[in-house]
C-alpha positions in Angstrom: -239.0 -67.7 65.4 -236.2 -65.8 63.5 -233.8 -66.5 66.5 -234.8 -70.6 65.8 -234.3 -70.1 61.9 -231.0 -68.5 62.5 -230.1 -71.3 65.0 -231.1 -74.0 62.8 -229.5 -72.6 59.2 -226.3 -72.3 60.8 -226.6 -75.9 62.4 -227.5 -77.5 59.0 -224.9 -75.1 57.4 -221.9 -75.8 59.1 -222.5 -80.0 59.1 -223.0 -79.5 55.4 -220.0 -77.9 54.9 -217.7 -80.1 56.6 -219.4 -83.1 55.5 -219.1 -81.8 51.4 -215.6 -80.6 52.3 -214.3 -83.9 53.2 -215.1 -84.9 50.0 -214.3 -82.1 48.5 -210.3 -82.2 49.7 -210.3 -85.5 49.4 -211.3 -85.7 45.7 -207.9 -82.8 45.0 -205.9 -85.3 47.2 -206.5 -88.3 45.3 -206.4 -86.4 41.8 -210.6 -86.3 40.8 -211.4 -83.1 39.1 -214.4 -81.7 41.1 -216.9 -80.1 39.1 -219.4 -78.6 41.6 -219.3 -77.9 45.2 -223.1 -77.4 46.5 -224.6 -76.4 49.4 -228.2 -78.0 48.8 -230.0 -79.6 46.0 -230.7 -78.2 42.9 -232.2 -76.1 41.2 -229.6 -73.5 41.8 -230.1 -70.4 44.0 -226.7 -68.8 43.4 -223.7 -70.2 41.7 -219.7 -68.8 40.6 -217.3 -71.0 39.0 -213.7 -70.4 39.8 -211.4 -72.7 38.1 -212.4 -76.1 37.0 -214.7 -75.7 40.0 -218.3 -74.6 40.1 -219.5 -73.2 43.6 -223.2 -73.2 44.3 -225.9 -73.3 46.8 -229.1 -74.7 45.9 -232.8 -74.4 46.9 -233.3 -77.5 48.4 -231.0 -77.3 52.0 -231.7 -80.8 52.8 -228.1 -81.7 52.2 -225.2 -80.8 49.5 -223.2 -82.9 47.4 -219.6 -82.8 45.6 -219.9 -83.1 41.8 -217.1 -85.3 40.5 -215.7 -86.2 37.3 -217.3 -89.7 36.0 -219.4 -90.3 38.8 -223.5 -90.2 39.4 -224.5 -88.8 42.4 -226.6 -86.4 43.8 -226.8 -84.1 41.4 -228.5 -86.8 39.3 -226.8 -85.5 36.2 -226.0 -88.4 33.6 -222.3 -88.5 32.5 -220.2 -90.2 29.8 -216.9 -91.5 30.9 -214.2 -91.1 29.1 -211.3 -92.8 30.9 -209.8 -89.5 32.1 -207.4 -89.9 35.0 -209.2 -86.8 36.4 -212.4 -89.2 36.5 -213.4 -91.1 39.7 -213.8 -94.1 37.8 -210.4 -94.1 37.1 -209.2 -94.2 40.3 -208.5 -97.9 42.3 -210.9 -99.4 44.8 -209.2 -97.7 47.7 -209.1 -94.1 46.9 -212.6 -94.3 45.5 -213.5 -95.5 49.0 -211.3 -93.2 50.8 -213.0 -89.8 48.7 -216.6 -91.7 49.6 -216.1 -92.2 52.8 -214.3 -88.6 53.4 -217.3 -87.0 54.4 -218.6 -88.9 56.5 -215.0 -88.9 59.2 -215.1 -84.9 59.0 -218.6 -85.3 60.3 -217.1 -87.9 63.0 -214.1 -85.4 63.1 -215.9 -82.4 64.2 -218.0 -84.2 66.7 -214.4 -84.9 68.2 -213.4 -81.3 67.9 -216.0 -80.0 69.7 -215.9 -82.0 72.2 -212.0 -81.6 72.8 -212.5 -78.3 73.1 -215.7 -77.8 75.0 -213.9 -80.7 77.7 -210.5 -78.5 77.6 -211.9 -75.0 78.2 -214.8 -75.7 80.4 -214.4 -79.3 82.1 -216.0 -82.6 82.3 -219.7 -82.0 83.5 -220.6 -84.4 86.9 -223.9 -83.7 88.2 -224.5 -83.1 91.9 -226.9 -80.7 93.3 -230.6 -80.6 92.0 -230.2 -77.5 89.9 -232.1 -76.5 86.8 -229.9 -76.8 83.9 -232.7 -77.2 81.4 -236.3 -76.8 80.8 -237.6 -78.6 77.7 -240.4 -76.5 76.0 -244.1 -78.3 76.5 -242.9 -80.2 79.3 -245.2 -80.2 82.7 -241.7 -78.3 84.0 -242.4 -75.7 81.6 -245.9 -75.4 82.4 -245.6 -74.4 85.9 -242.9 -72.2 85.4 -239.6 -73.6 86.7 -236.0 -72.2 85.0 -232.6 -72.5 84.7 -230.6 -72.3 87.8 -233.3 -73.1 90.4 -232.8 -75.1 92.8 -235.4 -77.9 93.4 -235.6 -78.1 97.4 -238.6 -80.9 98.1 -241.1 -83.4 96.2 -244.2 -83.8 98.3 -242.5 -82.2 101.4 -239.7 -84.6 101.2 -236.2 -82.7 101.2 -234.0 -83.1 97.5 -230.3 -82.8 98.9 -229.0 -84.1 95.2 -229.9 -84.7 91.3 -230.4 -88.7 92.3 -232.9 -87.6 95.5 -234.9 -85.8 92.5 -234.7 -88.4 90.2 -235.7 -91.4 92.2 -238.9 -88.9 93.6 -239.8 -88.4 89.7 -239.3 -91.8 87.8 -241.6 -94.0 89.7 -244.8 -91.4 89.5 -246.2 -91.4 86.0 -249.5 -89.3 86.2 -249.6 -88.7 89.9 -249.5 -85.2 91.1 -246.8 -84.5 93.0 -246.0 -81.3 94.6 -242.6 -79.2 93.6 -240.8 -77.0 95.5 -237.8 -74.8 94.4 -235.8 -71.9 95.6 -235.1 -68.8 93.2 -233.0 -66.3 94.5 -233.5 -66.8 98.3 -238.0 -66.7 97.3 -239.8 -70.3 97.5 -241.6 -71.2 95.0 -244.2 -74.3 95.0 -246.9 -76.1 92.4 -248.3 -79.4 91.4 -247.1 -81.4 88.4 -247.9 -84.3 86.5 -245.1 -86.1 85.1 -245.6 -87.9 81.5 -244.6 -91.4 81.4 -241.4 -91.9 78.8 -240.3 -95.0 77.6 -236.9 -96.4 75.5 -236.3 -100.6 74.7 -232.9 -101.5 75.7 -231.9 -105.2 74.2 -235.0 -106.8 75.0 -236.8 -105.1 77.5 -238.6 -101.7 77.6 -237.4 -99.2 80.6 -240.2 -96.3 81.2 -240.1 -93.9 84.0 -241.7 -90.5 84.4 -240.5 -87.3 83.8 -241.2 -83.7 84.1 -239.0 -82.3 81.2 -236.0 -80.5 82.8 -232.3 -81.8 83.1 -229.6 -81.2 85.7 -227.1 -78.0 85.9 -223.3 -79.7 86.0 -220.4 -78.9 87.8 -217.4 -78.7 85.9 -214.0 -80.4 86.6 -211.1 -79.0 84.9 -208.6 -81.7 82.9 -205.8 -81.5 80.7 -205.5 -82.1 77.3 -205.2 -85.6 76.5 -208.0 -86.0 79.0 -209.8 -83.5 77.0 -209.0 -85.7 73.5 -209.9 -88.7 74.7 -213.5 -87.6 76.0 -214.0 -85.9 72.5 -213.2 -89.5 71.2 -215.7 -91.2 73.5 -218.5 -89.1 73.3 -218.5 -89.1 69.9 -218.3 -93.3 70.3 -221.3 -92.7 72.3 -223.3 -91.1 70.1 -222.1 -93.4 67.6 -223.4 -96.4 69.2 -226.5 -94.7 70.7 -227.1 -93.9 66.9 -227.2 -97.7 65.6 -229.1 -98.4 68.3 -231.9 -96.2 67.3 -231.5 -97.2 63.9 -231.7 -101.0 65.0 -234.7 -100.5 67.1 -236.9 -98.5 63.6 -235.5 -101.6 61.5 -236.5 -104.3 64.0 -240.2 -102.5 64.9 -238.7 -101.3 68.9 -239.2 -97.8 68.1 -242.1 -95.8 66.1 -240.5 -93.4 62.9 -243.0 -90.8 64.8 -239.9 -90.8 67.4 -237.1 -89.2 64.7 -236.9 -85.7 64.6 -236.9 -84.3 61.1 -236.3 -81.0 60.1 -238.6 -78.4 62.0 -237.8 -80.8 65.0 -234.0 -79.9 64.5 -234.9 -76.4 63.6 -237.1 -76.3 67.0 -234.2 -77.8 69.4 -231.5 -75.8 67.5 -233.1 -72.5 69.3 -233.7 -73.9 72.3 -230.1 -74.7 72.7 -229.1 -71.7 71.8 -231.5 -70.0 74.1 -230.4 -72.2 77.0 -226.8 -70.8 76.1 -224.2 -71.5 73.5 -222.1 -74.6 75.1 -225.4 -76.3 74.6 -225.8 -74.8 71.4 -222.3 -76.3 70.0 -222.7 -79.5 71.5 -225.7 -79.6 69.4 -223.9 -79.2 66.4 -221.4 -81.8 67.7 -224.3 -84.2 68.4 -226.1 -83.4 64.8 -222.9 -83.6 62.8 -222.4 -87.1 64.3 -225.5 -88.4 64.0 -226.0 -87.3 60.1 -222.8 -88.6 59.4 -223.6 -92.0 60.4 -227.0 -91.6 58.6 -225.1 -90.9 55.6 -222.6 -94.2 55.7 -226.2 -96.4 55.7 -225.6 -98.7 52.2 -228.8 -96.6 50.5 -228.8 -95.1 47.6 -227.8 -91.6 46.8 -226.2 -91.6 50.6 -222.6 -92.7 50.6 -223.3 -95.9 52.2 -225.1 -96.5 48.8 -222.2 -94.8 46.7 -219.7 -97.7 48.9 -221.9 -101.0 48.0 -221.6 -99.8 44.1 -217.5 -99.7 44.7 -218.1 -102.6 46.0 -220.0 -104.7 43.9 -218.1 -103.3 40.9 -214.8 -104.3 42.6 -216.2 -108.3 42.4 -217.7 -108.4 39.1 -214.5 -106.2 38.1 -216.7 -103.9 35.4 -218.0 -100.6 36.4 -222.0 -100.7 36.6 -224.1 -99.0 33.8 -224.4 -95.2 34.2 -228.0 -95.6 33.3 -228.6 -97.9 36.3 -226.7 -96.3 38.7 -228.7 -93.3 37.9 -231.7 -95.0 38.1 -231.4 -96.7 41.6 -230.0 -92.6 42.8 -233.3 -91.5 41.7 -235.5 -93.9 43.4 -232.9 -93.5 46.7 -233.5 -89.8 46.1 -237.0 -90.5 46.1 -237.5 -92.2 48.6 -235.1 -90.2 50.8 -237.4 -87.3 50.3 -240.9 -89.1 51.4 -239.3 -90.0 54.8 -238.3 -86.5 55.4 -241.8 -85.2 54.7 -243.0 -87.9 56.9 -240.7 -87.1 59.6 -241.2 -83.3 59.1 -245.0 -84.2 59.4 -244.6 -85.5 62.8 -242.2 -82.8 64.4 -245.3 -80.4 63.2 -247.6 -83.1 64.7 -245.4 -83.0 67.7 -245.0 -79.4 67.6 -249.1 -78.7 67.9 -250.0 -81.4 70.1 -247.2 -81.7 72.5 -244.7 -85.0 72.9 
């Protein structure tokens, strides 16, 4: 349990951070006086000012948020412009985009990081033999006791030479019983499992196969560094795309909103990354940042999707829009924002009690 809240704080920490950072540098860069950096909503747990700046964290650690001069956001604190060229309001269309839309490529930006990095030191992962990599907690896998690094020898007394023999022996068995047999340092072990059916839409058809809950153990291929760039660039594009796609399918009705993971879902698979070892833990991170940055460029309010369509619309009726109903839309995004994360957070705890 404490191992899983460490995991997770530093997960939601770091993103937050980078995200509020991009903001944060590119406010100085473009001249806005920042006001407060937070980590978290308020109220306040801790705070110091130093400078013009005020550094805080607050109670709520559902996200953080940069405090500018002459602008409404997160904070939800009312302000009177003044025409200051410190002010956010005076700045033109572009570098009021490019501070808004600054968090948002760090998060993007540190998915790519990571994944340079992981790809340069360790490889690009291709999977061969049918060895454990990793055992998803609650999983019929789990249940019968299989772990990382064995090797998985037979279904039903048919020989598994390779991660496709394995797969092909799983996928087309929803709810039968089939028998597994696996080798753990030189000892044979064998039991029956059931695997739970699993299903995802792609365009218009829906693709289900069963599945026992564990996923292969890589072998690593050494490459150089541009190699290593450009497969930080295109994972991240995966995840990217794989992201709208998942927000497509909640919008159009393909996928159930009991199928996001909130909060304790994040909290739960941050330590069971870092359990199954720390490359998976990063990538996590990697795959988190990503994700929640592209959550965060949806046009909604309070988000900075939201934050863009009010530079927008003010930059064709050429007139900034009220204060007062800026700050009332932020509030009702706000709102709103924080019903669908109890919702979700009520399902992960569903999840978590009765299994996937």
């Amino acid at each position: 349990m404490i191992i899983t809240l460490i995991a997770f704080i530093v997960v939601l920490g770091v993103i937050i951070f980078v995200h509020e950072l991009g903001h944060f540098l590119a406010a100085k860069l473009t001249g806005v006086r920042v006001e407060t950096f937070s980590l978290g909503f308020p109220p306040q747990m801790v705070s110091k000012k130093v400078g013009e700046t005020e550094y805080a964290i607050g109670w709520i650690p559902l996200g953080g948020y940069v405090k500018m001069s002459g602008m409404v956001d997160e904070s939800l604190a009312d302000q009177p412009l003044t025409g200051a060229p410190w002010e956010f309001m005076s700045k033109n269309f572009f570098q009021k985009v490019f501070v808004i839309s600054a968090g948002v490529l760090m998060n993007f930006l540190l998915g790519v990081l990571v994944y340079f990095l992981l790809t340069w030191r360790i490889g690009i992962g291709e999977v061969g033999q049918p060895v454990v990599g990793y055992v998803a907690e609650g999983y019929p896998a789990a249940e019968i006791g299989l772990q990382v690094g064995d090797r998985i020898i037979a279904i039903d007394g048919d020989s598994i030479a390779v991660w496709q023999d394995l797969t092909e022996a799983i996928h087309p068995r929803t709810g039968d019983t089939l028998t597994v047999t696996w080798l753990r340092e030189g000892k044979v072990f064998s039991a029956e499992v059931v695997p739970v059916g699993y299903e995802y839409t792609r365009g218009d058809s829906t693709i289900s196969f069963g599945r026992i809950g564990i996923n292969p153990l890589p072998e690593f291929r050494k490459v150089g560094v541009i190699k290593a760039l450009s497969n930080g660039f295109e994972l991240t594009g995966y995840i990217i795309i794989e992201s709208l796609k998942v927000v497509k399918m909640l919008i159009v009705g393909q996928a159930k909103i009991n199928e996001v993971a909130g909060p304790v879902g994040i909290a739960q698979l941050s330590g069971q990354t870092l359990r199954s070892g720390i490359v998976d833990y990063i990538s996590l991170i990697a795959q988190v940042s990503i994700s929640i940055g592209l959550l965060n460029i949806l046009p909604f309010p309070v988000l900075d999707g939201g934050h863009l369509i009010f530079i927008g619309v003010e930059a064709i009726i050429r007139r900034p829009i009220s204060s007062k109903i800026k700050l009332s839309i932020q509030k009702i995004g706000m709102a709103l924002i924080l019903a669908f994360v109890l919702l979700v957070t009520y399902n992960d705890i569903m999840r978590i009690i009765f299994g996937p």
